[in-house]
DRENDO-1510 file (C-alpha; in Angstrom, 1 decimal, always signed):
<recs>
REC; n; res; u; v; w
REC; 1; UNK; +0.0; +0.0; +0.0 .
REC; 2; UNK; +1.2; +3.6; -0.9 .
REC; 3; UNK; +1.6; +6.1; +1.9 .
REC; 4; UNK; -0.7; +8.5; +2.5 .
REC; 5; UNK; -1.1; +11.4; +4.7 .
REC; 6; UNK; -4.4; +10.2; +6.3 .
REC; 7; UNK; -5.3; +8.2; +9.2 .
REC; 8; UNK; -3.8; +4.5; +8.2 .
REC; 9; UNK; -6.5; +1.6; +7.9 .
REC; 10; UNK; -5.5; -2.0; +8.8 .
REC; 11; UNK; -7.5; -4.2; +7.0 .
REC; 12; UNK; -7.4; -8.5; +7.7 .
REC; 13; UNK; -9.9; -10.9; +6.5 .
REC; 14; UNK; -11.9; -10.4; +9.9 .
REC; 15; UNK; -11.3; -7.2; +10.9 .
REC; 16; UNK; -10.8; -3.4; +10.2 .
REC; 17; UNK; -8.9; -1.0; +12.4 .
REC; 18; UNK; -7.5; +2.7; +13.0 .
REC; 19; UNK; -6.3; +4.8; +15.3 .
REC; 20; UNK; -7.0; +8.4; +15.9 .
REC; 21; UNK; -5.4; +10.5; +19.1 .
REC; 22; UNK; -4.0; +7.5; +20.5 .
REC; 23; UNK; -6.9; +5.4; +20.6 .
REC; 24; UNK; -6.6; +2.3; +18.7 .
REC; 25; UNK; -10.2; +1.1; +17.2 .
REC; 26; UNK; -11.1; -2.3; +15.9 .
REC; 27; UNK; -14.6; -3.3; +13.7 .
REC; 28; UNK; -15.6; -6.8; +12.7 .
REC; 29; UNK; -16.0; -6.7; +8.7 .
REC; 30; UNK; -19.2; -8.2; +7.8 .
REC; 31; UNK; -21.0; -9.2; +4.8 .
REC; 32; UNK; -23.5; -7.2; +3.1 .
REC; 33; UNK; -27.1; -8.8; +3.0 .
REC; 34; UNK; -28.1; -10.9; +0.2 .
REC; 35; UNK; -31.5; -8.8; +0.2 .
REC; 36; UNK; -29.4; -5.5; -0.2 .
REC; 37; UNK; -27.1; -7.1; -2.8 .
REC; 38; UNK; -29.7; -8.1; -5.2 .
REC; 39; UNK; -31.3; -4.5; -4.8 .
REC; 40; UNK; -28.1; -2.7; -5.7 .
REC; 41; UNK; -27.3; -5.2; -8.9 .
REC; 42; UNK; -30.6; -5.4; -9.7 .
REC; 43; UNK; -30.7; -1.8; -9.9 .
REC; 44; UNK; -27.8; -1.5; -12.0 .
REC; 45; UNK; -29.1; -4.0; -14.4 .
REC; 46; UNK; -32.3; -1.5; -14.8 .
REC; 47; UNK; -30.2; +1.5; -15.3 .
REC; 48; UNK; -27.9; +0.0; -18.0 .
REC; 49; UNK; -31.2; -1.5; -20.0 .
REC; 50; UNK; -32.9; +2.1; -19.7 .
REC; 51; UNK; -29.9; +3.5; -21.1 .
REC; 52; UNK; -30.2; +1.0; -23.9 .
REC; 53; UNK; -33.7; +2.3; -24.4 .
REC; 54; UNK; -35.0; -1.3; -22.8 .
REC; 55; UNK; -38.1; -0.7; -19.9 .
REC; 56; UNK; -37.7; +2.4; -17.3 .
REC; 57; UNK; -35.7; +2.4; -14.6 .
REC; 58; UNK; -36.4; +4.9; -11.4 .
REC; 59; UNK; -34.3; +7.4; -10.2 .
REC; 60; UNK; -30.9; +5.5; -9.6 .
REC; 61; UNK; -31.2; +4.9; -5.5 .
REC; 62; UNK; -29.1; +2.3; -5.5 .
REC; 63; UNK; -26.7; +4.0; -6.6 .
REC; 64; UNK; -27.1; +7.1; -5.2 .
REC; 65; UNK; -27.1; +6.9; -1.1 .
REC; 66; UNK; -26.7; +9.7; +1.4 .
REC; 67; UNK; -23.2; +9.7; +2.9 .
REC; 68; UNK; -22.7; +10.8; +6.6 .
REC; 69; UNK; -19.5; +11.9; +7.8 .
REC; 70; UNK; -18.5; +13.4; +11.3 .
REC; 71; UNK; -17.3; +16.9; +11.2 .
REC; 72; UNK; -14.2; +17.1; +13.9 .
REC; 73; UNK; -14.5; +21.3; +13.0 .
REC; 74; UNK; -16.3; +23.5; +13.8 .
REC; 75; UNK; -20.0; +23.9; +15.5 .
REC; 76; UNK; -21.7; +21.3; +13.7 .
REC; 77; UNK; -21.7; +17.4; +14.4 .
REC; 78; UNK; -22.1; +15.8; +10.7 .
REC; 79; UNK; -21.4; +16.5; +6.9 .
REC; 80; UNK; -24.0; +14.7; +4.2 .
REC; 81; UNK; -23.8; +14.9; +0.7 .
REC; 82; UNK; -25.4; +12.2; -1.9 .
REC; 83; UNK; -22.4; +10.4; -3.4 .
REC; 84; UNK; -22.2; +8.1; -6.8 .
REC; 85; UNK; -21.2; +4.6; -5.1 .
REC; 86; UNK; -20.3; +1.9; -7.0 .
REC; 87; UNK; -19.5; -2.0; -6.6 .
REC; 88; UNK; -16.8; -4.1; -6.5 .
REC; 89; UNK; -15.6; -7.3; -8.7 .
REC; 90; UNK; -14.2; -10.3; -5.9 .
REC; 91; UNK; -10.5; -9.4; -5.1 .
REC; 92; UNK; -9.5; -12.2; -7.7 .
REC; 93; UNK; -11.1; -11.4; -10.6 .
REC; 94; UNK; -11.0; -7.7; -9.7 .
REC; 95; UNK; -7.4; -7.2; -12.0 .
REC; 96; UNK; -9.5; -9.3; -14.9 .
REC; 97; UNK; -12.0; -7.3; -15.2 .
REC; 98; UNK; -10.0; -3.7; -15.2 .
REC; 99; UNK; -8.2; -4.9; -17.8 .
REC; 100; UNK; -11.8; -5.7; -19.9 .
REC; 101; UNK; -12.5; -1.9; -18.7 .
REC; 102; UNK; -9.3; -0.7; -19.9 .
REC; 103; UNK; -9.6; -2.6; -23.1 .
REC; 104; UNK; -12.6; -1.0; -24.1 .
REC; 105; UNK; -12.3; +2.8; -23.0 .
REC; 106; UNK; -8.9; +2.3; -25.7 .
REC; 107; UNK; -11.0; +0.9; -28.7 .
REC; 108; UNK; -14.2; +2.9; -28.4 .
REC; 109; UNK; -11.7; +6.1; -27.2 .
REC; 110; UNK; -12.8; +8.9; -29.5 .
REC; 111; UNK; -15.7; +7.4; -31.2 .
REC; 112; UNK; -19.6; +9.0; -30.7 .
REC; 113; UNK; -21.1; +7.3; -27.5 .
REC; 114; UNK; -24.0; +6.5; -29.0 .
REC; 115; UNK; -21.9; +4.0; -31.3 .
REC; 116; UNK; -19.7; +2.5; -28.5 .
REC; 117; UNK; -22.5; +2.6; -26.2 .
REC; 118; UNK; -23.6; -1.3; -26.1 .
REC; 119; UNK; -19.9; -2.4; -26.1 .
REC; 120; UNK; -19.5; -0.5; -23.2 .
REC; 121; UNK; -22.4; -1.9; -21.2 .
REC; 122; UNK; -21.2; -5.3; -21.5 .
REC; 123; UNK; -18.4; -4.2; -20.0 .
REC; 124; UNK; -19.7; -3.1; -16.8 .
REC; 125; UNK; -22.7; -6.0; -17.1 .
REC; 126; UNK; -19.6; -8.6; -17.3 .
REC; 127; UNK; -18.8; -9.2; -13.3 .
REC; 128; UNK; -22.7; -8.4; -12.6 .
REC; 129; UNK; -23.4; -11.7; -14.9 .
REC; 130; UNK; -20.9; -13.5; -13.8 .
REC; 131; UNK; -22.2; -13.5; -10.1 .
REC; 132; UNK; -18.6; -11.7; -9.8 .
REC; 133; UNK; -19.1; -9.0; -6.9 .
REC; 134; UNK; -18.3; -8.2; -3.8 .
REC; 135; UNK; -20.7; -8.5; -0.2 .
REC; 136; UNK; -17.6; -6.5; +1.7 .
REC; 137; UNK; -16.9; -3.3; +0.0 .
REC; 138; UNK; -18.2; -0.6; -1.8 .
REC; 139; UNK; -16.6; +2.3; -3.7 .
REC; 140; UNK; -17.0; +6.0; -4.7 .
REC; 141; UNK; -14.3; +8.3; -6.6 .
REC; 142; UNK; -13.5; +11.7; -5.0 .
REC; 143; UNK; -14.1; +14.8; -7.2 .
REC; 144; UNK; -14.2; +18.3; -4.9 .
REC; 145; UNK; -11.6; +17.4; -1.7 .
REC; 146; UNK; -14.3; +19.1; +0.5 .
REC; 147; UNK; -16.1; +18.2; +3.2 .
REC; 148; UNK; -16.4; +14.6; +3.4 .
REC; 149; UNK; -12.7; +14.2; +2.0 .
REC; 150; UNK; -11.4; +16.6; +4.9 .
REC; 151; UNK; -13.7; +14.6; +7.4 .
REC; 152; UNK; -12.7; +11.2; +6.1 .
REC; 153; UNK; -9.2; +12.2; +6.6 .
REC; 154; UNK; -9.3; +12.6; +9.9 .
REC; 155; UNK; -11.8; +10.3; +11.0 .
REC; 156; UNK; -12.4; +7.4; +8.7 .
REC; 157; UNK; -15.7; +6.5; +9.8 .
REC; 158; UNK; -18.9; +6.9; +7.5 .
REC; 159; UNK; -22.3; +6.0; +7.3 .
REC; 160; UNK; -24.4; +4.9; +3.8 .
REC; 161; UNK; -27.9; +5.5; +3.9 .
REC; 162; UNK; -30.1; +4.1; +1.2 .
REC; 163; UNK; -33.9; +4.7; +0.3 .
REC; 164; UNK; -35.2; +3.1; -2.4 .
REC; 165; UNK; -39.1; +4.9; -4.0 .
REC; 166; UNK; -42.4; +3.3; -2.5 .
REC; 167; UNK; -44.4; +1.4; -1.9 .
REC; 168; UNK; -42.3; -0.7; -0.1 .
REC; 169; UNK; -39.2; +2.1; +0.3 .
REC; 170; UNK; -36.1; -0.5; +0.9 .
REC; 171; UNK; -33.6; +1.5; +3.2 .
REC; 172; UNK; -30.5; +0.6; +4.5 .
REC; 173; UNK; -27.9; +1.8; +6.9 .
REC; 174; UNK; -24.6; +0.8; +5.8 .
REC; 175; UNK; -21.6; +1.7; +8.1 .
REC; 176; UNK; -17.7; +1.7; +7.5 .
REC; 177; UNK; -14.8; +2.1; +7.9 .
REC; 178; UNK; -13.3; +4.5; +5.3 .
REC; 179; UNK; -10.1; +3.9; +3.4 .
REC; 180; UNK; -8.5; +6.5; +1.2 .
REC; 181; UNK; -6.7; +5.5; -2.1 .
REC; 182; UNK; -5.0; +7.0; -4.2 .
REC; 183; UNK; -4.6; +6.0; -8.5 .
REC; 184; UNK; -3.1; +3.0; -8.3 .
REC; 185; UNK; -4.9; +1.0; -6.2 .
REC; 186; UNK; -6.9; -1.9; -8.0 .
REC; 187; UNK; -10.0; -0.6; -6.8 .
REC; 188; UNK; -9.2; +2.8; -7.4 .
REC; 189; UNK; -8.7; +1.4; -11.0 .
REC; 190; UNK; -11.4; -0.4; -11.6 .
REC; 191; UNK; -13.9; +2.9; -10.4 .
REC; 192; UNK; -12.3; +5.4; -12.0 .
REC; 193; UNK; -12.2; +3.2; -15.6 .
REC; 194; UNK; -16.1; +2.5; -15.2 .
REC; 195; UNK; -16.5; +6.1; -14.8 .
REC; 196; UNK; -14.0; +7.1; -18.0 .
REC; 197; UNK; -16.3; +4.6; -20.3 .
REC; 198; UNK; -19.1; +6.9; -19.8 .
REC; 199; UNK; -17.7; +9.9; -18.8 .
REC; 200; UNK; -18.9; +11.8; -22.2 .
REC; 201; UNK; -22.4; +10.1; -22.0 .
REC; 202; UNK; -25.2; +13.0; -21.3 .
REC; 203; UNK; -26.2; +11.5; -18.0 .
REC; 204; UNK; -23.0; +12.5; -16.2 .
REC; 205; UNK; -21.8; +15.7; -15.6 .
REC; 206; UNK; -18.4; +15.7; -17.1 .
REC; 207; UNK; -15.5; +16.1; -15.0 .
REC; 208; UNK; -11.3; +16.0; -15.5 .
REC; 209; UNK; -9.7; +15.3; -12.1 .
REC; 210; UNK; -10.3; +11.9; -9.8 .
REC; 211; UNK; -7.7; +12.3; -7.0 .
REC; 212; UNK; -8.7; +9.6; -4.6 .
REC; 213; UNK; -11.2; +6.7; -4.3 .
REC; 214; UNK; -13.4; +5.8; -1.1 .
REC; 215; UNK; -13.4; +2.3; -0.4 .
REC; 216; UNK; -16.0; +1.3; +2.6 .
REC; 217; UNK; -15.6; -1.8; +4.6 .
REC; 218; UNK; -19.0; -2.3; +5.6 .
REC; 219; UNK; -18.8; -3.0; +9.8 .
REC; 220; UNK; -22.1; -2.8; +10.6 .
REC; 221; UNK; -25.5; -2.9; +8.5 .
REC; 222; UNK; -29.2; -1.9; +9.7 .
REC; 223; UNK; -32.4; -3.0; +8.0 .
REC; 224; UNK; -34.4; +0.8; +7.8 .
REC; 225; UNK; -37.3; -0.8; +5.6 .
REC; 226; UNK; -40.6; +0.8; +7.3 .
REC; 227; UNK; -42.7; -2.0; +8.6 .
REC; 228; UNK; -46.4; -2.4; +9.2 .
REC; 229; UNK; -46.7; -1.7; +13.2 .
REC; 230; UNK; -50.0; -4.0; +14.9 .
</recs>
């Protein structure tokens, strides 16, 4: 791992761990739900066939949750802000698959999206298919090196909520711990090149610099579904 100026994470198969003002604090890793998985996949499925002019898809809340992050300045507690987070590829197959990425965004490089545009959604539909993806991490690229990216810094700690549109309004509480990466890092790889392939596509709004990724290890998960109360 590179060295970074923020707080160091230690990361083992069981366990995630920093240490902030001399306090030392340990989280056991955990899996995400299967019920939360197929939400977010199936979601992405939906957006890429809308995109494709197959079906609707709703707005894109799987994709799309409110991150929480703890201000350590100044006179208020927390920092939200709606963030683009993305999935993972299994550590093994995770180098595979960035080179299938890479391998595209070169051949379809300079060509009118609209052209390109079903190559490159079998790209990203590849590790969905293949029953490829993570249950331990998530991912989102940094952009602005604001707020969240000066509270992550200092206190790598975060929580994901999700809310998915009625009439059942799915919603999950998804807390980690935080690691920083810089380019250069597999995952930071694999994000940033699905976000290159459609970069120039109208639904994005375009944007030059990436400096780090966020890569949550989920350490705790809460169920937020409403339920009917007898």
């Amino acid at each position: 791992m590179d060295e970074t100026p923020f707080t160091p994470i230690e990361v083992s198969d069981s366990h995630v761990s920093f240490g902030v003002n001399g306090e030392q604090r340990t989280f056991p890793r955990v899996q995400l739900p299967d019920p939360f998985m197929q939400w977010l996949i199936e979601g992405r499925r939906a957006m890429y066939d809308l995109l494709e002019g197959k079906g609707t898809a709703p707005f894109f809340a799987s994709h799309l949750p409110v991150v929480v992050t703890q201000n350590r300045q100044g006179p208020l507690p927390f920092n939200t802000g709606n963030k683009g987070v993305g999935v993972l590829p299994l550590g093994e197959q995770l180098s595979s698959y960035c080179d299938v990425l890479e391998e595209v965004l070169e051949d379809t490089k300079g060509k009118p999206v609209e052209d390109t545009l079903s190559r490159r959604l079998d790209a990203v539909r590849r590790p969905l298919d293949a029953g490829h993806i993570s249950n331990r991490a998530l991912i989102t690229l940094e952009i602005f090196e604001r707020n969240t990216f000066r509270n992550l810094a200092e206190f790598p700690l975060a929580t994901l909520h999700y809310t998915d549109q009625g009439p059942v309004y799915l919603s999950y509480q998804i807390d980690a711990v935080v690691e920083i990466l810089p380019p250069g890092h597999p995952e930071y790889r694999f994000a940033f090149l699905s976000r290159q392939l459609f970069e120039q596509d109208p639904f994005h709004i375009t944007q030059t610099r990436f400096p780090y990724a966020y890569l949550f290890h989920p350490v705790a998960v809460k169920d937020k579904t409403p339920k009917h109360r007898h």
